[in-house]
C-alpha positions in Angstrom: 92.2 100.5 103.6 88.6 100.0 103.3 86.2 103.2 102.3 82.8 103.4 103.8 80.8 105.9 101.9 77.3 107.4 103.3 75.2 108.4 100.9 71.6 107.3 101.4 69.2 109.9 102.7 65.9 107.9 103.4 64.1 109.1 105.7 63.5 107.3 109.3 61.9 107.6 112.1 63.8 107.6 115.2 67.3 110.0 115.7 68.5 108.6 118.4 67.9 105.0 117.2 69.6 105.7 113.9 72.7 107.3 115.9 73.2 104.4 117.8 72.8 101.9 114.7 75.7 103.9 112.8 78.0 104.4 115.5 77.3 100.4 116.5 78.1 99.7 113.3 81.0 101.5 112.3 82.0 100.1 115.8 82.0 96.8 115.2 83.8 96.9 111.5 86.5 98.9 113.4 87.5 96.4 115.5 86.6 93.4 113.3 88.6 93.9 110.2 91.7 93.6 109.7 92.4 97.1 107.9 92.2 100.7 108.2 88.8 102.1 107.6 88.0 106.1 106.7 84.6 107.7 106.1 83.2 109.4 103.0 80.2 111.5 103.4 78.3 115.3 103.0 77.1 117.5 105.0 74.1 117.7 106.4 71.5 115.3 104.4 69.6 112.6 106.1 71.5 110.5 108.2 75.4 112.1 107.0 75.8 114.5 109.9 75.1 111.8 112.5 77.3 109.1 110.2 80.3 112.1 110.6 79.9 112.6 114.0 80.1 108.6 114.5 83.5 108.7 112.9 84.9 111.3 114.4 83.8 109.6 118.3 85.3 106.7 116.9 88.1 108.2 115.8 88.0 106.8 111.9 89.3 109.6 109.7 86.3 111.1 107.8 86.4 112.8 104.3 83.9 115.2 103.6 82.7 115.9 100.3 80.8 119.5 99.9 78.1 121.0 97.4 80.0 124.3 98.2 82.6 125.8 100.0 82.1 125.3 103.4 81.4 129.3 104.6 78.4 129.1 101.4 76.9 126.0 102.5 76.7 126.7 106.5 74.5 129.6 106.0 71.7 127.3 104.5 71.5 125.2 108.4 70.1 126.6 111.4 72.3 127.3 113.9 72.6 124.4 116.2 73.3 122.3 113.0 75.7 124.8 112.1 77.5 123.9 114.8 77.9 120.2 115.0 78.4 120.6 110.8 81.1 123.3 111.6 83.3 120.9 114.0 82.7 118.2 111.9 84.5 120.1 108.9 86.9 121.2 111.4 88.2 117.5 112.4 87.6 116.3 108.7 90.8 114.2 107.6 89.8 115.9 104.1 87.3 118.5 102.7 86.6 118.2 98.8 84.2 120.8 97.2 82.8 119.0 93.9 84.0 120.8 90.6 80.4 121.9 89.5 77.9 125.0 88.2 75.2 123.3 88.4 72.1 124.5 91.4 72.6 123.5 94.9 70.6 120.7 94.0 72.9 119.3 91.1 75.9 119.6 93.3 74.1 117.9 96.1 73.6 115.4 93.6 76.6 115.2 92.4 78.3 114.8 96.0 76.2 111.6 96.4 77.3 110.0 93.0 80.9 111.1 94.0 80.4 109.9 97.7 79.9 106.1 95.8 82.8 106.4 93.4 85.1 107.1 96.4 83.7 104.4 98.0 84.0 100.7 98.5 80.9 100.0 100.6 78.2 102.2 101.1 76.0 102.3 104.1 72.1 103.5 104.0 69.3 103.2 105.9 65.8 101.5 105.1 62.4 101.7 107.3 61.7 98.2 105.3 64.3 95.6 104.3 62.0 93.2 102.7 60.6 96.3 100.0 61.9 97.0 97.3 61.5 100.4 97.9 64.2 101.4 99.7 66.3 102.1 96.7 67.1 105.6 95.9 69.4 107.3 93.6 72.1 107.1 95.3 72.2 103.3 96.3 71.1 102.0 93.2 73.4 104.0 91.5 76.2 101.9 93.9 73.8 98.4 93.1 74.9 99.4 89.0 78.4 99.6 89.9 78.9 96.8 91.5 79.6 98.5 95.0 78.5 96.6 98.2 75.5 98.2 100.0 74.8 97.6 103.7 71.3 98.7 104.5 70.3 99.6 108.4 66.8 99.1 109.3 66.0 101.8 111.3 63.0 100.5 113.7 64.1 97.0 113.6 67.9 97.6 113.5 68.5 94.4 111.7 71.5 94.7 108.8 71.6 93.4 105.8 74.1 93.5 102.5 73.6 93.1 98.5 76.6 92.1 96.6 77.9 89.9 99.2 80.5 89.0 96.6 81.7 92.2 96.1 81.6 92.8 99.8 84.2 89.8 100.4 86.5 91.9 97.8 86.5 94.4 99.7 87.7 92.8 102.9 90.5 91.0 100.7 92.2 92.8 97.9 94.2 90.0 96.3 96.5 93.1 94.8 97.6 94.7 97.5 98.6 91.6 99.7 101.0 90.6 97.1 102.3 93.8 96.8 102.8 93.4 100.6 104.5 90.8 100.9 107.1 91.4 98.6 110.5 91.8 100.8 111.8 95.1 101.6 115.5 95.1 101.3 116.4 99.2 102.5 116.2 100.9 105.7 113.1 102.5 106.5 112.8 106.1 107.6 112.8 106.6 111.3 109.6 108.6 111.5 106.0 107.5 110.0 105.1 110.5 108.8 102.2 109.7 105.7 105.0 110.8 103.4 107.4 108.5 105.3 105.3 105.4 104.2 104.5 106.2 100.8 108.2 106.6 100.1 109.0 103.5 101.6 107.0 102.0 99.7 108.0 103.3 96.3 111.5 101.9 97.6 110.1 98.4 98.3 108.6 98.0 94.9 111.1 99.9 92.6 114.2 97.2 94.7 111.7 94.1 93.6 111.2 95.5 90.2 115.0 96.2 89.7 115.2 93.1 90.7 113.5 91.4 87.8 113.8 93.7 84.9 117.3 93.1 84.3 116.8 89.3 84.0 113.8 89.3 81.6 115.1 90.3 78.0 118.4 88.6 78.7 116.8 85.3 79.7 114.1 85.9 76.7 117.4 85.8 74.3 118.7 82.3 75.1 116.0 80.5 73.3 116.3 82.5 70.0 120.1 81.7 70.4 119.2 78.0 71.1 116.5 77.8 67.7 119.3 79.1 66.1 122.1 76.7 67.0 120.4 73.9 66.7 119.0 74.4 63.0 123.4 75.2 62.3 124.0 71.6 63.7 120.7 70.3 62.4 122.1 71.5 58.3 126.3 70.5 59.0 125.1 67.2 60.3 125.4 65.4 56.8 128.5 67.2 55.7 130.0 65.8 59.3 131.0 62.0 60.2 130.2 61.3 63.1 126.6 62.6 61.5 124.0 60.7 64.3 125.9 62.7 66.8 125.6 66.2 65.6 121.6 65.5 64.5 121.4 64.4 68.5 123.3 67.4 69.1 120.9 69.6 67.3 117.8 67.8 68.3 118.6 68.4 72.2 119.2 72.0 71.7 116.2 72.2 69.7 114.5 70.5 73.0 115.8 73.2 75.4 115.2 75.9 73.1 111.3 74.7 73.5 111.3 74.5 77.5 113.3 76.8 78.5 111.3 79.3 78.5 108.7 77.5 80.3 112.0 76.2 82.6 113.1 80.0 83.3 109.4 81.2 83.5 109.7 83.8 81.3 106.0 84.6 80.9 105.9 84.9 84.9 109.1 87.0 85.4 107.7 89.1 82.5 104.3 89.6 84.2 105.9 89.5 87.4 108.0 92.4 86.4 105.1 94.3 84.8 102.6 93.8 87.9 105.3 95.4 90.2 106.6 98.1 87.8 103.4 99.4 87.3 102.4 99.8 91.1 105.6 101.4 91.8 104.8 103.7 88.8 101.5 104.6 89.7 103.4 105.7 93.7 105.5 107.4 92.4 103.3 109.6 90.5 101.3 110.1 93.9 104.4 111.2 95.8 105.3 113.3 92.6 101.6 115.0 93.0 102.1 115.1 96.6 101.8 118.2 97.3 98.9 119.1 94.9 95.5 119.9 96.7 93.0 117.1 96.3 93.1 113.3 95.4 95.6 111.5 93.1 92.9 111.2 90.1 95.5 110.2 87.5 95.3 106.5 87.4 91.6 105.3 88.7 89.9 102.0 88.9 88.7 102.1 85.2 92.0 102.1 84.0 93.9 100.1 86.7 91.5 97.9 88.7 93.7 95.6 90.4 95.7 98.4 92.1 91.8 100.6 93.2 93.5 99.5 97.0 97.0 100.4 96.5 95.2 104.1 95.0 93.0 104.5 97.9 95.3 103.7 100.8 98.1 106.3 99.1 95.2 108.7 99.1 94.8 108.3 102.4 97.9 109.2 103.5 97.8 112.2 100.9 94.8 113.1 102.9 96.4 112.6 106.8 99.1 115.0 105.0 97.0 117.5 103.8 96.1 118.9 107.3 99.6 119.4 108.3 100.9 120.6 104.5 102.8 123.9 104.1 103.6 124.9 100.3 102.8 127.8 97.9 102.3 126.7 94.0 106.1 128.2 92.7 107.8 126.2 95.7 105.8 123.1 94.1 106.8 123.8 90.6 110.1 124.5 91.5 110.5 120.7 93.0 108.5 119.0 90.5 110.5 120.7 87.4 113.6 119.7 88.8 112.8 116.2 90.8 110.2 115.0 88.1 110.1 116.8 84.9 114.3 117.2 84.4 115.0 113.6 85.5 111.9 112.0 83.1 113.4 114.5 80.3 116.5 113.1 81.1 115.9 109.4 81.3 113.5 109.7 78.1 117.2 110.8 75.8 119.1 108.6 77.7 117.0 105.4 76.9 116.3 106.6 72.9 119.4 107.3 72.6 120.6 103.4 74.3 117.4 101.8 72.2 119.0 103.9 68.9 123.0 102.3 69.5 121.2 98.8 70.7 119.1 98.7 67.1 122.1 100.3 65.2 124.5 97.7 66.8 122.4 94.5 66.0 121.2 96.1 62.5 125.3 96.0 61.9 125.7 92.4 63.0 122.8 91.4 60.7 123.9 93.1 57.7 127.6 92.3 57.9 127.0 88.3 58.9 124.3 88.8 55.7 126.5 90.1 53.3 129.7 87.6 54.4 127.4 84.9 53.9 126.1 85.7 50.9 129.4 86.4 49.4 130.4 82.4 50.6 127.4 80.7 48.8 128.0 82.9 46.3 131.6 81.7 46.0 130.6 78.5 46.3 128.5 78.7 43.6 130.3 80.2 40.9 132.7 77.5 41.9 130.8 74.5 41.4 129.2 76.2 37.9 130.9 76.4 34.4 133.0 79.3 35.5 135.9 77.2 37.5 138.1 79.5 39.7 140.7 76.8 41.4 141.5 79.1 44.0 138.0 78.7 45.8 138.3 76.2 48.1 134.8 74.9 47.3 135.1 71.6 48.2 136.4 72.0 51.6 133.3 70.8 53.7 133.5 73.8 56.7 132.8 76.5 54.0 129.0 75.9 53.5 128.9 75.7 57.3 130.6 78.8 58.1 128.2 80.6 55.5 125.1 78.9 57.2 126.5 80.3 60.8 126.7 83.9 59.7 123.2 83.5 58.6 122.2 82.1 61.6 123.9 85.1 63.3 122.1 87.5 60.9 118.7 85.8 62.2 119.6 86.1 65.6 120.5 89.8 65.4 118.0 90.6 63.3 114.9 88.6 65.8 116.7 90.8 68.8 116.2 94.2 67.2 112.2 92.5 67.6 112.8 91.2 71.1 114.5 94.3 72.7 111.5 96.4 71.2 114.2 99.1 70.0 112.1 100.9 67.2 109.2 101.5 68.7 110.8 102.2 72.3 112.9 105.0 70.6 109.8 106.8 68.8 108.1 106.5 71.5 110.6 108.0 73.9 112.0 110.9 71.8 108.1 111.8 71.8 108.0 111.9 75.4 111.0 113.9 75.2 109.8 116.3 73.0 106.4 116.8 74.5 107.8 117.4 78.3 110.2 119.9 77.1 106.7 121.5 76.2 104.8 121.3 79.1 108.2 122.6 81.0 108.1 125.7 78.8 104.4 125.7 79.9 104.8 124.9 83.3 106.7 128.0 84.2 104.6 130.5 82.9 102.2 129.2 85.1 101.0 131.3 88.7 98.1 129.6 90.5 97.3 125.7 91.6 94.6 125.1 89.2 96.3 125.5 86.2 99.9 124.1 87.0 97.9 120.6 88.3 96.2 120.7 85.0 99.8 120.6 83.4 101.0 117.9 86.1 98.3 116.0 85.0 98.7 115.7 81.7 102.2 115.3 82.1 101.6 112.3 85.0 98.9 111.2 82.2 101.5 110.9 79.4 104.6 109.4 81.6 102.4 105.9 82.5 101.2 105.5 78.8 104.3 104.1 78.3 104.3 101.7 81.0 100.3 100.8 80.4 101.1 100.1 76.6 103.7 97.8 77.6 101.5 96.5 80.1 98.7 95.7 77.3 100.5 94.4 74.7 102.7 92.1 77.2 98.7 91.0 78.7 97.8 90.5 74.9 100.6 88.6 73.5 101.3 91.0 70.9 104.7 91.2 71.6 107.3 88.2 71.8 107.8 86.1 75.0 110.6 83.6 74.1 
C-alpha cells in the first residue's frame, strides 16, 4: 500500500491546469507501481477538493480527514462547492474528524499535520520550483519528518521530488515483502472480503511463527549441555587411562559446544521468530479492534517502524470495511470480552503457571544434584583426613567423577532456569493477569464507543509490551543466545 497525502494549499493560477496535473499524476502512479495506492486529504482547501475528486475518477480509495463533522463544516462553502464536497464525503473510503477544541483554524491545522503523519508521500503544488519559497507549513513539516514531497508546478507542469531516498522506501518496503513471502500452509477463505484477508493473514504468520518458536529454546539448550560435558570429561581425564582420549573427547565437545550455535543459527531463528511473532501480534490486535470506529492507532511507526506497511495496508482494509460495518458497542464488547479478553486471561495463568512448574522443576534438579554432590566430596574428604571411616570407598576412582557430574547437572539446571526466562516471564504474566481481570470488571460497566476503545486500548497497549520487551532485550543482547 502506498499513502498519498495532499496537504499543500499554495496558491496557483490556473484550475483547470492544476486538475489535469493531479489527475495526470495520480494516473500515472496508478498504473506504474506495483501496489495499491489510497488518498489522504481535507476538504475544501487549495487544491484538496480537486485532488478528491481525482481519486474518486480514478477510482483510488480516498480518506478524508475533517476540521468538523461533515453537516458543521459544509455550511462554511457556497453551494456549488457544497456539492462536489458533499459527494466527495459521500464516496470517501473513510471520513476521520480530528479529536480537537481548538478554532476552525487550529483544526484546519491540525488536519494538515495529520494528513502528513498518515501519509507516505505528499503531493503539493508550487508556482516556482527553483524558489525556495514554496515551502509552507504543511510541507516542510513532511521535509522534518523525512516524508517524500512531490511538488507540481502549476504553469510549467514540470514535477519534481525531495527526499528521493525516502521516496524509493516507499515504493519498496523491505518489511512487508518478507512477510509476503513467507509460505502459507492453510486454506484460504473463499470470499475476499477485507476481513477475509486480514485473517488470512494472521493465519500465515502465526503457522510460520509456530513454526519456529518451538525450536528456539530447545536448540539454545544443547550448547549449555555441550559446555557442560565436556568440562566432566575435561576433569575425569587424569583419573582415566586411556587419558589422551577422554581430553580429545572433551576438547571436541568443547568445539561443538562453540559452533553450534552459529551451526543451528540460533541468533537467526531467534530473530526470525521475533520478526514474525511480532507482525502477527500487531494483526491480530487490528482484527481484535476491528470493529472499533477509526484507525488501528495502537502500535505506530514510532514504536514499530519496520512494520509502518504492514499497519497501513491492515488499515486499509479496516477502512474498505468500515462502509459496509453493522455493530452496536455491547455486541462489540460482548465478542472482544469473550474472543480477546477471556482467552489472553486465560493464556496469561496458563503460561505463569507452566513458567512457575518449569523454574520449580529445574530449581529441584539443581538443589538435589547440589546437595548429592556435596555430600560425595564431602565424603571423600573426611575420608582422606585424620578421621578414617573404612567403609567410604574413597579410593575408588568413579566417586570424584560422579560428584563432579551432579554438579555439572546442578549448573546445567541452574543456567536453564536463566535460558527459559521463567522468573521474570511468571511476574510478568501473573501481572497481566491481574490487570485484565481489571479492565474486564471495567469494560462492562461501560455504554458508549469512546470510552470502551479507551479500555481496548489500553488493554491492546499492555498485551504487546510483553512481546516488544522481549523484542528489545533479544535486539540488545541482554538476554542469553547460546
Amino acid at each position: 500500500m502506498i499513502a498519498v497525502g495532499f496537504a499543500a494549499h499554495s496558491p496557483y493560477p490556473d484550475e483547470s491546469i492544476c486538475r489535469d496535473l493531479i489527475h495526470n499524476y495520480l494516473l500515472d502512479q496508478k498504473t506504474s507501481a506495483a501496489l495499491r495506492m489510497y488518498g489522504v486529504t481535507s476538504l475544501p482547501s487549495g487544491g484538496d477538493l480537486h485532488f478528491a475528486e481525482a481519486c474518486i475518477a480514478l477510482d483510488i480509495p480516498l480518506r478524508v480527514i475533517l476540521p468538523l463533522p461533515s453537516e458543521s463544516l459544509l455550511g462554511y462553502f457556497d453551494e456549488p462547492t457544497r456539492n462536489r464536497a458533499n459527494e466527495v464525503i459521500r464516496r470517501a473510503l473513510s471520513i476521520e474528524i480530528v479529536e480537537s477544541d481548538g478554532s476552525l483554524d487550529e483544526r484546519q491545522y491540525e488536519c494538515g499535520i495529520e494528513i502528513v503523519l498518515q501519509s507516505q508521500l505528499l503531493l503539493a503544488f508550487t508556482d516556482d520550483l527553483n524558489t525556495q519559497n514554496r515551502a509552507d507549513k504543511f510541507t516542510e513539516f513532511a521535509r522534518q519528518m523525512g516524508r517524500p514531497v512531490v511538488w507540481i508546478n502549476g504553469p510549467q507542469g514540470d514535477v519534481q521530488s525531495s527526499h528521493s531516498q525516502q521516496l524509493q522506501t516507499v515504493y519498496h518496503d523491505a518489511e512487508l515483502e518478507f512477510l509476503n513471502r513467507l509460505p502459507a500452509d492453510s486454506t484460504r477463505h473463499a470470499d475476499e472480503s477485507p476481513r477475509a484477508i486480514a485473517e488470512d493473514w494472521l493465519i500465515k504468520l502465526d503457522e510460520n511463527a509456530l513454526h519456529i518458536a518451538p525450536q528456539v529454546r530447545r536448540l539454545a539448550a544443547i550448547p549449555i549441555i555441550l559446555t557442560a560435558t565436556a568440562a566432566f570429561a575435561s576433569g575425569a581425564a587424569p583419573r582415566m587411562h586411556s587419558m589422551g582420549t577422554w581430553l580429545g573427547a572433551g576438547a571436541v565437545v568443547g568445539l561443538m559446544a562453540a559452533v553450534l550455535p552459529d551451526v543451528l543459527r540460533l541468533r537467526k531463528r531467534q530473530a526470525l521468530w521475533v520478526r514474525i511473532r511480532t507482525a502477527a501480534e500487531v494483526s491480530r490486535s487490528v482484527l481484535a479492534l476491528w470493529p472499533l470506529p477509526g484507525r488501528y492507532r495502537i502500535v505506530g511507526p514510532e514504536i514499530l517502524p519496520e512494520l509502518t506497511g504492514m499497519v497501513l495496508a491492515l488499515n486499509y482494509l479496516k477502512s474498505e470495511a468500515e462502509r459496509t460495518k453493522d455493530g452496536t458497542v455491547e455486541l462489540f464488547k460482548k465478542h472482544y470480552l469473550q474472543t480477546r479478553l477471556l482467552h489472553q486471561k486465560d493464556y496469561f495463568s496458563r503460561q505463569a503457571q507452566k513458567s512457575a512448574e518449569q523454574a520449580r522443576r529445574y530449581r529441584l534438579v539443581a538443589k538435589a544434584c547440589t546437595v548429592i554432590a556435596v555430600m560425595m566430596s564431602a565424603w571423600i574428604f573426611i575420608s582422606q583426613s585424620a578421621i578414617h571411616i573404612g567403609f567410604v570407598p574413597s579410593r575408588r576412582w568413579w566417586v570424584p567423577l560422579i560428584a563432579s557430574a551432579f554438579f555439572q547437572i546442578a549448573t546445567i539446571a541452574g543456567a536453564l532456569v536463566v535460558v527459559y526466562d521463567c522468573e521474570r516471564r511468571q511476574k510478568r504474566y501473573q501481572e497481566l493477569q491481574w490487570a485484565l481481570g481489571t479492565w474486564d470488571i471495567e469494560m462492562r460497566a461501560l455504554h458508549t464507543w469512546p470510552a470502551v476503545s479507551k479500555v481496548v486500548s489500553k488493554i491492546e497497549r499492555a498485551l504487546m509490551v510483553e512481546l516488544l520487551e522481549w523484542r528489545s532485550l533479544l535486539q540488545n543482547m541482554k538476554m542469553p543466545r547460546n
